[in-house]
N, C-alpha and C positions, 0 to 999 in steps of 0.2 A: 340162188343156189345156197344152201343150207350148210352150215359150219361142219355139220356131221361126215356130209356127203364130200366135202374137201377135203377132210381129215380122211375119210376110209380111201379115198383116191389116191392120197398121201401114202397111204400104208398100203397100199396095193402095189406102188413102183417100188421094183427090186431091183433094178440096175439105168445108172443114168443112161440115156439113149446116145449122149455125147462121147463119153471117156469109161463108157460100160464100170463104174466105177459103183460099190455095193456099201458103201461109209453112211447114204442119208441125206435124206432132202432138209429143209429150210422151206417153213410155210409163212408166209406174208398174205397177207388180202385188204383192202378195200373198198370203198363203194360198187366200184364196177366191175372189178378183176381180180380175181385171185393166183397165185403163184407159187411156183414150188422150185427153190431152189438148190442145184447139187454143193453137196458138202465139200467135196474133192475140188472139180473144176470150175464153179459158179456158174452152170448153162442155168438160164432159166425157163422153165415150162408156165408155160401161161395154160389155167383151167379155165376149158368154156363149156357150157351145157349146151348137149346139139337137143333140139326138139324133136321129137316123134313127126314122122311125116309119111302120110300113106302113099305108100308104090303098087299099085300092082297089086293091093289087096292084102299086103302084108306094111307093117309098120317095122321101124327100126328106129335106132334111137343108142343114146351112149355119150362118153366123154370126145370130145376132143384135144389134142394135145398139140401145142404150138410151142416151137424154141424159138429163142432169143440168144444170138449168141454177139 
């Protein structure tokens, strides 16, 4: 996953999911995993890329988002 793509992911959440909380995330990353963490509360969201996978003739595809609390 691409630095770019982390970053607009980043700037796409407008409210923590934990403490609805609008202050701002905290981006960290590494080899395997990247993460974004709240300003207010410290929940952390773990970013993972889901792959395209055909259903039925249609494809879908998108982030997924994981806490860590």
């Amino acid at each position: 996953m691409a630095l770019e793509e982390i970053e607009a992911y980043r700037r796409s959440l407008r409210t923590c999911p934990k403490c609805s909380s609008s202050e701002g995330f905290w981006l960290a990353s590494n080899r395997e995993r990247s993460y974004v963490q709240c300003k207010h509360c410290g929940a952390i969201l773990e970013i993972c890329e889901v792959f395209p996978q055909a259903e039925k003739g249609r494809i879908s595809g998108g982030f997924l988002r994981k806490l860590k609390f």
